[in-house]
Each structure stands twice: as C-alpha cells, then as structure tokens.
C-alpha positions in Angstrom: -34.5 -3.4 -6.0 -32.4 -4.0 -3.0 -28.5 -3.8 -3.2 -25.7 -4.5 -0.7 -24.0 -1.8 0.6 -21.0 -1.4 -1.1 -17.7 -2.4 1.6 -16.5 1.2 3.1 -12.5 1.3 2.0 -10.6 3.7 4.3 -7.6 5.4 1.9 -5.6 7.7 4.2 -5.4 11.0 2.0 -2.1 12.4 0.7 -1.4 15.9 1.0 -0.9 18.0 -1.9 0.7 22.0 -2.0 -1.4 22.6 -4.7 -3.7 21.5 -6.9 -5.3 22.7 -10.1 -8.9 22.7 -9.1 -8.5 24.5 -5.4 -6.6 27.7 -4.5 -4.7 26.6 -1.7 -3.0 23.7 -0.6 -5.3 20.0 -0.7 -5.6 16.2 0.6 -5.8 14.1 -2.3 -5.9 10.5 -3.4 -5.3 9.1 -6.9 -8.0 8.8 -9.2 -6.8 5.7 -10.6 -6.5 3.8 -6.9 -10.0 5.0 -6.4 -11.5 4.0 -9.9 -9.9 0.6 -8.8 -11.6 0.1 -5.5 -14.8 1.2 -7.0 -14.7 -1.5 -10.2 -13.8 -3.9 -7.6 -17.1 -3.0 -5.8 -16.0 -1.0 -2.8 -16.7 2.3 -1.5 -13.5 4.4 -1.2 -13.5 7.0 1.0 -10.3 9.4 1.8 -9.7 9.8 5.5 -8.1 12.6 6.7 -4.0 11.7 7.7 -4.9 13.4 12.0 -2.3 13.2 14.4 -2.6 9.9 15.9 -1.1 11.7 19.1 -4.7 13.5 19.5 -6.8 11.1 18.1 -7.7 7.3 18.7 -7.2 5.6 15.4 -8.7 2.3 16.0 -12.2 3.4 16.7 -11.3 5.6 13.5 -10.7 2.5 11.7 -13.3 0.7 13.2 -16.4 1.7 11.0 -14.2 1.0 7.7 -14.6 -3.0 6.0 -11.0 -2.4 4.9 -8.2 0.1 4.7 -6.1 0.8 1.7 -2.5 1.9 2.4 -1.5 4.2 -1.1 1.6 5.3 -2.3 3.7 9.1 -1.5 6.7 10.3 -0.8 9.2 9.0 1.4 9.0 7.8 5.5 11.6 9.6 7.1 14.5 7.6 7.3 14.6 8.0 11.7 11.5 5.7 11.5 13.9 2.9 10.9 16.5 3.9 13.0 19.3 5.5 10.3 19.8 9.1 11.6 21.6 10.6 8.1 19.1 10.7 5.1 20.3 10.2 2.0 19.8 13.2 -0.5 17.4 11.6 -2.8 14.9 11.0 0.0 12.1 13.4 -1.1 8.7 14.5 0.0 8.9 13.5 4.0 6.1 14.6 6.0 6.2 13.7 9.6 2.8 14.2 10.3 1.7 11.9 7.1 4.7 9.8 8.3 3.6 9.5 12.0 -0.6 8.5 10.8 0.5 6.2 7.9 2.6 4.0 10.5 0.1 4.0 12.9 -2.9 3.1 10.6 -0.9 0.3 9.5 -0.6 -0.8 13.3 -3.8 -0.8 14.0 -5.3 -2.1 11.1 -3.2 -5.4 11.8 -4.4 -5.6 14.8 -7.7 -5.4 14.4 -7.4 -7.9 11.6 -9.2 -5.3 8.7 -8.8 -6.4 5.2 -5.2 -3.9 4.4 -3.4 -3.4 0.3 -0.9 -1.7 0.8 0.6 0.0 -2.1 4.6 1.1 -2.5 4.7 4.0 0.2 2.0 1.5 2.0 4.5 -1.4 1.7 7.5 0.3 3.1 5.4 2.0 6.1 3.7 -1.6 6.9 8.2 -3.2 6.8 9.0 -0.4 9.4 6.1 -0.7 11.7 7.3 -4.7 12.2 10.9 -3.6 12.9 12.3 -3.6 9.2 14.4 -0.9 7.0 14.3 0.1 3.6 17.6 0.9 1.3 17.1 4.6 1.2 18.0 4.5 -2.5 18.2 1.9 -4.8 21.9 3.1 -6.6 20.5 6.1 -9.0 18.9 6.5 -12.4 20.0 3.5 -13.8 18.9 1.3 -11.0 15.7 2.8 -8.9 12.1 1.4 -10.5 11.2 4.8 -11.5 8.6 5.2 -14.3 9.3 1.2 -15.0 7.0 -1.4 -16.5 8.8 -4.5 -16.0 8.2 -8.8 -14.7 8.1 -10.0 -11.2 8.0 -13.3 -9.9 5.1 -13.9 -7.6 5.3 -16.8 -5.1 2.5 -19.5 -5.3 0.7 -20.2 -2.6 0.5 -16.8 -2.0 -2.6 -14.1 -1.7 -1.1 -12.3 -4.0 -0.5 -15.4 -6.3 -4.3 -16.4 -5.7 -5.5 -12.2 -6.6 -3.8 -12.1 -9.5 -3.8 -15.5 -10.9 0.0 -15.3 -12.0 2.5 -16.6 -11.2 4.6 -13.7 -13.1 2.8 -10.5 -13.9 4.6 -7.2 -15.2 3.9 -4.5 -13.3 4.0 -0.6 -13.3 6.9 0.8 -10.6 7.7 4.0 -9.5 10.5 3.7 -6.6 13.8 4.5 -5.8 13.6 3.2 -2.2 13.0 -0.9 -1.6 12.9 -3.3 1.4 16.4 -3.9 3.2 15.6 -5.9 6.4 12.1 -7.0 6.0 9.8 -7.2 9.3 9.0 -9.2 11.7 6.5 -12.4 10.7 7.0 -10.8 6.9 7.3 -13.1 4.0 8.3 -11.7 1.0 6.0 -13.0 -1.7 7.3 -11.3 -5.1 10.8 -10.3 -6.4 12.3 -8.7 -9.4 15.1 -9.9 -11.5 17.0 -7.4 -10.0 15.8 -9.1 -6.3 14.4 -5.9 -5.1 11.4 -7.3 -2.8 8.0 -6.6 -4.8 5.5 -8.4 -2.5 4.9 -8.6 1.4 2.7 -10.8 3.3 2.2 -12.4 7.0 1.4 -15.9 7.4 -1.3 -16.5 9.9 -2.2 -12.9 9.8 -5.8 -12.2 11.5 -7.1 -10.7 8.6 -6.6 -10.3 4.9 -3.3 -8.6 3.6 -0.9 -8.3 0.8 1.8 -5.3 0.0 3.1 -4.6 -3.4 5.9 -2.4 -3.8 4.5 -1.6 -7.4 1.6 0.2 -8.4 -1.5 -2.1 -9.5 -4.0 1.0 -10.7 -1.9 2.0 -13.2 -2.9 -0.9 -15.1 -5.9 -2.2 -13.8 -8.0 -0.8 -16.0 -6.5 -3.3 -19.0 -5.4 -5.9 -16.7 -6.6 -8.8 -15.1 -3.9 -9.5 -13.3 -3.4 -6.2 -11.2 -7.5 -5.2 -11.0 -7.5 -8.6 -9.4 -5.6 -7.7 -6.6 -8.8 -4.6 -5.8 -11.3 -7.6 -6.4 -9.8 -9.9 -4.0 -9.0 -7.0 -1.7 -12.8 -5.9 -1.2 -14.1 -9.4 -1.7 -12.4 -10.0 1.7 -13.5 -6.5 2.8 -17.6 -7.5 2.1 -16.7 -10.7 4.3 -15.0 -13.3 2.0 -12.9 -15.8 2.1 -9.2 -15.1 1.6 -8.1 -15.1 -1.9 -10.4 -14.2 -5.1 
C-alpha cells in the first residue's frame, strides 16, 4: 500500500542541563508538542538551535513543510530594546535567543506553514518590532500553571483551527505581549486582556501564535489538537484553515 509522506515539521530543540536519560547536558523537545504534530499527521523532527551567524537558515528551513516555534525560557529583554531585566526573567540563552528570532524571520518570509507556541509567540512580537511586559505583576497575576477561558476572534485561523469561539486553555507565563508588531493582529484575549493569540492578515503562508500551550490538552481536546491538524493540513499543502 502506498502512503503520503508524512509533512516534515521543523521544531527548533530546547536545550536542557540535564536530563534523566543522558549523562550530560541535552537538546530536547516536549513529548506532548511532538505527540501532537504526529496525531495531526506530521513528521516532527527537532533541529538543532546553530548560530545563525555561521549558518544560512533559510536553505535550513527550506527542506521542512512547516516549522513549529515551541515554548522556553525567556528572550532576553535587549531583543526589544529595554536594557534592565527584571528579576523574574529566567532561563535566557543568547544563543537559543539569537536562532529562535531568526527562524521566525525566515520562516515568514519564505511563507512556511509557522505555530508558534508561548516562547514562539513572544520571539515572532519582537522580530516585527514589538515588546513584551517582562512580568505580568507576580504570583497572583502571571498565567503560571493556569487553566483558564480566552476569547478567540472569529474570522480568525485560530477561530477556524479550533472551532471556538472561546476555548479554555492551559498557560504557563509570566511574560505577555506589550506593544504588539508590526502587521500583527491580535486574535485572542483573556479576561484579564493579556493578548493570547497573534496573527498577520495577508501573511504569505499559514500562521497563528498562541501564548498558551495547546499540547497540554490536546490529547482530550478538540479544540487545542485542532490547532496541530490545521497546522499540518496547511503544511501537506492545504488550504488555510481546517
């Protein structure tokens, strides 16, 4: 029997200290984004996060369908121009910093299918010129470890992947969107009006941001696993949308 290749999904790897399985220090990617991608009927596959100073990232990118922007730690608050971190900012990497941005670059302009995911939001807002709010206030205002409703705007790609108009969703942030970025629309909000979903009218190719975490439900819902459908549908060649 003969089968269509399954859509090759380029996940730029996070790097890890330590992990239980190896001795020494790693580059990982959550199983649950993966397990996503692959239900959804792509191939993920983790590419190593090179220094796009030595390196030429669009013909990198080239051989992918699509490329899946995942969630980390923080981009270095410089990227956006403010030159005194706040002291929750945690987990900056320069050199994950310095590949993330310019994946997301390129990707837009060659038009690849691109998800974006939390870290993957905020990195595609500061390569179009935007800031993020370094923290959201503390404990009893950040989105961290928070399962709670957004309002999604309809119309959007992310209203047409998940078939909701309001889905609740799993966050883990203390950073959001301040200025958003040039030709962004943002296409989801929480009650609290922290920006949940990014788009770009008129983009070349397929793209949506959330600033929460779709695999950590996907499994058990519709809603977010839609996203990962209509993601590598696009990806294989589809239309926009699911």
């Amino acid at each position: 029997m003969t089968t269509s290749p399954r859509p090759l999904i380029a996940v730029p790897a996070r790097f890890s200290a330590t992990t239980s399985a190896l001795r020494y220090a790693a580059e990982v990617s959550a199983r649950a984004l993966t397990e996503a991608v692959w239900r959804a009927g792509g191939e993920p596959a983790t590419i190593h996060p090179a220094d796009p100073a030595g390196t030429d990232t669009s013909a990198r990118l080239a051989r992918f369908d699509g490329v899946l922007l995942p969630g980390g730690g923080d981009v270095a608050p410089h990227r956006y121009g403010v030159t005194d971190a706040h002291g929750s900012v945690y987990d900056v990497d320069g050199l994950q910093d310095a590949c993330d941005l310019e994946v997301a670059r390129r990707t837009l302009d060659l038009g690849l299918p691109l998800l974006a995911v939390c870290r993957g939001l905020q990195v595609v807002n500061v390569v179009l010129g935007g800031s993020l709010e370094q923290d959201m206030g503390g404990p009893e205002r950040e989105h961290r470890h928070l399962v709670h409703p957004v309002a999604v705007r309809r119309g959007t790609l992310l209203e047409r992947a998940t078939g909701a108009e309001k889905a609740e969703v799993s966050c883990y942030h203390h950073q959001r969107v301040d200025r958003t970025g040039t030709g962004l629309t943002v296409t989801a909000r929480a009650a609290d009006g922290t920006v949940e979903g990014l788009e770009i009218p008129g983009a070349r190719g397929w793209f949506t941001a959330v600033q929460w975490h779709p695999e950590d439900t996907a499994h058990e819902d519709p809603a977010q696993q839609g996203l990962f459908d209509a993601f590598v549908h696009a990806a294989r060649g589809g239309s926009c949308g699911r």
